[in-house]
C-alpha positions as CSV (number, residue, x, y, z in Angstrom):
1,X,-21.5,-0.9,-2.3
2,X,-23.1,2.0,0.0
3,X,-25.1,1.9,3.2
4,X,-28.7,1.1,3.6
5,X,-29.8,5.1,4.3
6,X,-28.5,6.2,1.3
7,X,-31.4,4.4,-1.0
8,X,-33.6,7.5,0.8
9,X,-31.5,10.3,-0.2
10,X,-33.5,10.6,-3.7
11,X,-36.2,12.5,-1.4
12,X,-33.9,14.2,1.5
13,X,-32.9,17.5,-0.9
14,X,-35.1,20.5,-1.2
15,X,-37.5,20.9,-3.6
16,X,-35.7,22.1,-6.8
17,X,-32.6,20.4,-6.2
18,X,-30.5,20.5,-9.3
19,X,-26.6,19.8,-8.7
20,X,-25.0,18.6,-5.4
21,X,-21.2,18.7,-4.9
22,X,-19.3,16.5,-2.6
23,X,-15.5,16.5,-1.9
24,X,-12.6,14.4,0.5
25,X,-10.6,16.1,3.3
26,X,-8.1,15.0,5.8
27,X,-9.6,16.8,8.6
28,X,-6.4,16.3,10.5
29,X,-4.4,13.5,12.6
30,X,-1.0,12.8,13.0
31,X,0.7,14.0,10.4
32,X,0.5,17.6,8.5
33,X,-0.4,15.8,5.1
34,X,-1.9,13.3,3.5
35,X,-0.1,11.0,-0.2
36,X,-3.5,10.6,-2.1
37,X,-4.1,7.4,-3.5
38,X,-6.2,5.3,-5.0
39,X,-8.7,6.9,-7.0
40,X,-8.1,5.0,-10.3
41,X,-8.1,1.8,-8.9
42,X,-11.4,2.4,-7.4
43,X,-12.4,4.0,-11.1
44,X,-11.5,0.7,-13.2
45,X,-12.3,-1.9,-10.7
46,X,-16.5,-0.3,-9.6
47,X,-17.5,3.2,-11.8
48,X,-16.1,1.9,-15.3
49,X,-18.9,-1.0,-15.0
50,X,-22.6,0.0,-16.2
51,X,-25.2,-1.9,-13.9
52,X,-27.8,-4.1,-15.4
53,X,-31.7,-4.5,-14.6
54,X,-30.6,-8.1,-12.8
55,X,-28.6,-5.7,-10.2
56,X,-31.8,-3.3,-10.0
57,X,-33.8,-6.5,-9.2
58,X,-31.5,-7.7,-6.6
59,X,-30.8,-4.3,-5.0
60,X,-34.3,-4.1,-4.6
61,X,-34.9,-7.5,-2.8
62,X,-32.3,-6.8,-0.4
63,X,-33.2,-3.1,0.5
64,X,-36.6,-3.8,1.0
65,X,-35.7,-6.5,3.6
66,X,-33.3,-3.9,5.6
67,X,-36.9,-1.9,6.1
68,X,-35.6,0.9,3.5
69,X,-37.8,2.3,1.2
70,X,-36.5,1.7,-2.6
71,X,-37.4,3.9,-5.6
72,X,-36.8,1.2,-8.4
73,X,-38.1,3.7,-11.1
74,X,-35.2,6.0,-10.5
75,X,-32.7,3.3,-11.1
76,X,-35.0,2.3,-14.0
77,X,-34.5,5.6,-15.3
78,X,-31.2,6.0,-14.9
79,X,-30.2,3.1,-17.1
80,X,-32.5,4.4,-19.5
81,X,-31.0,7.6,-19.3
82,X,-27.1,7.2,-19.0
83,X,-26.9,2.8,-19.9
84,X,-26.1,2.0,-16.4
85,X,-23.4,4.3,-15.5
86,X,-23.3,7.1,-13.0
87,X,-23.4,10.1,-14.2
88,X,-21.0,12.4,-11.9
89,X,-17.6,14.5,-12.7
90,X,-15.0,13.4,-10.7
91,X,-12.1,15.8,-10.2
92,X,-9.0,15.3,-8.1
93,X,-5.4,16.1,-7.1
94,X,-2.9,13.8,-9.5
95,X,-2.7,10.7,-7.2
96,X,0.6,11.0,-4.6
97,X,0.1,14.5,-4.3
98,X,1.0,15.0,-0.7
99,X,-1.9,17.2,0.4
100,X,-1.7,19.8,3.5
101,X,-4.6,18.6,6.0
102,X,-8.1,20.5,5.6
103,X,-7.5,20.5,1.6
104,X,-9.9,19.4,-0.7
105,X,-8.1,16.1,-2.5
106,X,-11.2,14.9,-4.7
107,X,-14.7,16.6,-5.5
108,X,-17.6,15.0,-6.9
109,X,-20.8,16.4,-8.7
110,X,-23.3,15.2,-11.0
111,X,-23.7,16.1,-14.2
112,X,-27.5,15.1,-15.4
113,X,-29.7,17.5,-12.8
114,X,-32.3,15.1,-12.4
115,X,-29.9,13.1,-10.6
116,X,-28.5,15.3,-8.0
117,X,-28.6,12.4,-5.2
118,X,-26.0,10.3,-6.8
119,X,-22.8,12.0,-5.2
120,X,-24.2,11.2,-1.8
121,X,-25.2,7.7,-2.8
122,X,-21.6,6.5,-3.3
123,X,-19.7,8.6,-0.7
124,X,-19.4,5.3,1.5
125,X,-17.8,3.2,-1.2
126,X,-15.6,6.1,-2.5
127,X,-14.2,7.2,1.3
128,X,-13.6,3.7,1.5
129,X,-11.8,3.5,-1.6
130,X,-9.4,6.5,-1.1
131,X,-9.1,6.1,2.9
132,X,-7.1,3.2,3.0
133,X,-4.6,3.4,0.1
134,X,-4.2,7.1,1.1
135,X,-3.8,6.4,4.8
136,X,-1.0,3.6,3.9
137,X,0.7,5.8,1.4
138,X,0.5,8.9,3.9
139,X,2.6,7.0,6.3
140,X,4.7,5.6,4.1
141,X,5.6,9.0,2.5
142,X,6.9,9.4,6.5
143,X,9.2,6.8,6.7
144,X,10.3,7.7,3.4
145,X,11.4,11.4,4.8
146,X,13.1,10.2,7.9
147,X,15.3,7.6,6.0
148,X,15.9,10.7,3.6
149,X,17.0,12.8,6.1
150,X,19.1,10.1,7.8
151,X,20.9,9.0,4.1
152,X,21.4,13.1,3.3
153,X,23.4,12.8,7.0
154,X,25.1,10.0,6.5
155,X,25.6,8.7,2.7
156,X,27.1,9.8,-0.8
157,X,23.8,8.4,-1.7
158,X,20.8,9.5,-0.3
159,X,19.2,8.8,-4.0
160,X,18.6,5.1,-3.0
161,X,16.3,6.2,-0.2
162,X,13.0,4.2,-2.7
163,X,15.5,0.7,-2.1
164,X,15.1,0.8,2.0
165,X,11.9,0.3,2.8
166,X,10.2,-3.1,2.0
167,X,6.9,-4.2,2.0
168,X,6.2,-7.8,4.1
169,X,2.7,-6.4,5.4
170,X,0.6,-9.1,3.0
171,X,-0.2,-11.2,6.2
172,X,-0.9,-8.0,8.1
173,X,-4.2,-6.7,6.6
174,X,-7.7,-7.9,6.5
175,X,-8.4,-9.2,2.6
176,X,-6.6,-9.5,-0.7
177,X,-7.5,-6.4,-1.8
178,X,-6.4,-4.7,0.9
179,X,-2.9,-6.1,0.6
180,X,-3.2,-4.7,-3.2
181,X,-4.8,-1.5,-2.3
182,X,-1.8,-0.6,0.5
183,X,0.7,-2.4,-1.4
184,X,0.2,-0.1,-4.3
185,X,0.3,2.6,-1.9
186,X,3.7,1.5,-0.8
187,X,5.3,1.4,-4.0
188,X,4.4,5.5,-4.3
189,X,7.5,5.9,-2.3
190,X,10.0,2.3,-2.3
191,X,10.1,0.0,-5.1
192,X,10.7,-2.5,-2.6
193,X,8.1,-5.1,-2.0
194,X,7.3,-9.0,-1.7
195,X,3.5,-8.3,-1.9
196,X,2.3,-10.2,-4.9
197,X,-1.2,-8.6,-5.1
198,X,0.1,-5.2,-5.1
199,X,2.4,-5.8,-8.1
200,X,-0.6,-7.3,-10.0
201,X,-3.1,-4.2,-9.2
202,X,-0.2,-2.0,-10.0
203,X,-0.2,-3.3,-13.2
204,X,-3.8,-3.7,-14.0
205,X,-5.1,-0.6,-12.5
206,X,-1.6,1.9,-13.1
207,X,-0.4,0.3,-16.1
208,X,2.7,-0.2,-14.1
209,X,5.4,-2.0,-16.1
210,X,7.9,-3.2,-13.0
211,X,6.8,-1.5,-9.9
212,X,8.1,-3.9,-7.4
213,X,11.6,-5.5,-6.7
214,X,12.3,-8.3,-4.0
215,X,15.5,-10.6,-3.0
216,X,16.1,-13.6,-1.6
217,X,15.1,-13.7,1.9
218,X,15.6,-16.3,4.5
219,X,13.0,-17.4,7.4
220,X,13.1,-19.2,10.5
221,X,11.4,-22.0,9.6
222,X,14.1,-22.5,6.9
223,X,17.2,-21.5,8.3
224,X,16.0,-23.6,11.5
225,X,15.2,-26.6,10.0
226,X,19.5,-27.1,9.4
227,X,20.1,-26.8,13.1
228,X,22.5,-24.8,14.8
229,X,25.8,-26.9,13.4
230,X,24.0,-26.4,9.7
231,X,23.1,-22.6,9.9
232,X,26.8,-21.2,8.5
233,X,26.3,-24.1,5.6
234,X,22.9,-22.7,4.8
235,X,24.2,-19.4,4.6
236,X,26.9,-20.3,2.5
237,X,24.5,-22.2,0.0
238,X,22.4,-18.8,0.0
239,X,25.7,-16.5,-0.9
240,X,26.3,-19.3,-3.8
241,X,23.2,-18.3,-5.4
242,X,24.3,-14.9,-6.0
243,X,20.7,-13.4,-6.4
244,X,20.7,-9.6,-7.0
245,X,19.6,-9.3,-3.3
246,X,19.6,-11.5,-0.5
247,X,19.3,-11.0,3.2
248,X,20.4,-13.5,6.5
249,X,18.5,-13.6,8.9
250,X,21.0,-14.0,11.6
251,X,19.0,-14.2,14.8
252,X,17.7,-17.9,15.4
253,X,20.0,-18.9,17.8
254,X,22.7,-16.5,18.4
255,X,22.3,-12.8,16.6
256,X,25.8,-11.7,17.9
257,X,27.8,-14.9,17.1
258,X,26.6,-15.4,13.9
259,X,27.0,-11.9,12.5
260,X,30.6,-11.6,14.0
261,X,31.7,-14.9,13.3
262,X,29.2,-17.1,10.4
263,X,29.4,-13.4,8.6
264,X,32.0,-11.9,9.6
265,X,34.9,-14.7,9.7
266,X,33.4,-18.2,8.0
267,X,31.4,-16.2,5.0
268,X,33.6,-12.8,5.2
269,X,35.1,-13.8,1.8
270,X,32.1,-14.9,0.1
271,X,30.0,-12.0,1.2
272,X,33.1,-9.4,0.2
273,X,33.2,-10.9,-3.4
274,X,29.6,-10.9,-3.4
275,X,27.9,-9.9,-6.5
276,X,24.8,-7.7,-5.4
277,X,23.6,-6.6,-1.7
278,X,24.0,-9.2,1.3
279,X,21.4,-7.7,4.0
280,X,22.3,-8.9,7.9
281,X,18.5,-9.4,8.6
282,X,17.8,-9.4,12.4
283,X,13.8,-10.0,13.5
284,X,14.5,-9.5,17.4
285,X,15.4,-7.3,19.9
286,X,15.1,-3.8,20.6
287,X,14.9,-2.4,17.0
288,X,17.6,0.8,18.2
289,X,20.0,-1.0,19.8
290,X,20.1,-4.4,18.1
291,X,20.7,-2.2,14.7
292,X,23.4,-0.1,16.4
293,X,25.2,-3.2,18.1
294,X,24.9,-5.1,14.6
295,X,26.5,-2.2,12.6
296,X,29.4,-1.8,14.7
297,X,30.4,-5.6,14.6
298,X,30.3,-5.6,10.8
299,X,32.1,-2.3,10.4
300,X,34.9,-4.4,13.2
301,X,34.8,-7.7,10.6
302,X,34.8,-5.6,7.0
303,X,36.0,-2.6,8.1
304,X,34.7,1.1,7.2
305,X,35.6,4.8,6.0
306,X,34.1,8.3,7.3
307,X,33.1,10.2,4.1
């Protein structure tokens, strides 16, 4: 869990070398801050684990065959010295901190002087670790203050600004983990969320006790396989289930028709009487103007006030 290089750093410091410090920045970007995130996760899952002689043996097989040189006696030494863990002081911001750009957000320094190299040795595993789950988080926190703004415009209750965000983006990253690592970073800001992975690294890594909420949402491939003369029965059969949440996806074969007259006329009854939030779901279109269009037919079938 580092780079090849780093197995030299033992004998890159001067002479004397005692203590080394190490710390994480934004340098800058897009945005004016950065949500940390991800620290503990990283913490429990890789630093809370001594390594054993077996991992010395097969570290040093595989470095040796990248051309690196590998100083097995330090590694001995340090499980001699500290039973297998590292020993560094880790201190940070409290995780989703939003943190100016060009701030320190972690620092990292060793605590035993005779090992003064081991900051450096893991900086590629712990930029790795915070990068991500901060960088998802960071952007996340964004979205969070535009809908915020756009709620403290327009609503009595800009409160419910963690409910409008939720998470699909499972089948959008590269692993598992990932999904976990940016879910979690999601749920900093929206409760929200139909990532599995991050509700179960939430609670393993955050002690979490419910950090996620979903609904019932429909797809294509299930809404299609009724058929256009089945889609107003399907939605029916969904509004009969009366989940807590539950969304239509209304654009498979005709977004306009079926929101003014499946919603809006056939199901306007059923979704009025409704027990919990009935989302108009549309997956299509330009993403302004379909949500504009789509608002002013439903205000037309259920009507609306100005508050």
């Amino acid at each position: 869990n580092t780079d090849n290089y780093k197995h030299t750093q033992f004998f890159q410091y001067p002479p004397g070398t005692e203590y080394v410090s190490s710390y994480i920045e934004s340098r800058g970007g897009a945005f004016p801050a950065t949500l940390f995130f991800g620290l503990q996760a990283f913490l429990r899952e890789y630093l809370s684990k001594p390594f054993t002689v077996e991992d010395i043996d097969e570290a040093e097989a595989i470095i040796r065959g990248t051309n690196v040189e590998f100083n097995r006696q330090i590694w001995l030494d340090l499980l001699e010295d500290h039973g297998g863990y590292l020993p560094i002081e880790i201190e940070a911001a409290p995780e989703g901190t939003v943190v100016p750009t060009r701030n320190v957000m972690l620092q990292v320094i060793n605590t035993d002087p005779k090992y003064f190299w081991v900051p450096s040795f893991f900086e590629t595993a712990l930029l790795r670790a915070i990068w991500y789950p901060t960088s998802v988080g960071s952007l996340s926190w964004m979205l969070k203050k535009i809908i915020w703004n756009a709620l403290e415009r327009t609503s009595d209750n800009p409160d419910l600004a963690g409910h409008y965000l939720a998470d699909f983006g499972a089948r959008g990253v590269s692993s598992l983990e990932s999904a976990a690592l940016g879910g979690m970073a999601h749920l900093v800001n929206f409760d929200q969320s139909e990532t599995v992975p991050a509700t179960v690294a939430a609670k393993k890594y955050y002690d979490a006790s419910t950090p996620a909420f979903s609904g019932v949402h429909m797809e294509h491939a299930s809404i299609s396989s009724w058929g256009p003369d089945g889609e107003a029965e399907q939605m029916r059969r969904m509004l009969e289930r009366k989940s807590p949440i539950v969304s239509l996806l209304t654009d498979t074969y005709n977004h306009e028709n079926t929101v003014r007259n499946i919603v809006g006329v056939k199901l306007k009854e059923l979704v009025e009487e409704y027990p919990g939030l009935v989302g108009i779901r549309i997956d299509s279109g330009d993403v302004v103007q379909v949500t504009s269009d789509t608002v002013e037919w439903l205000m037309e079938a259920f009507g609306h006030e100005v508050n």
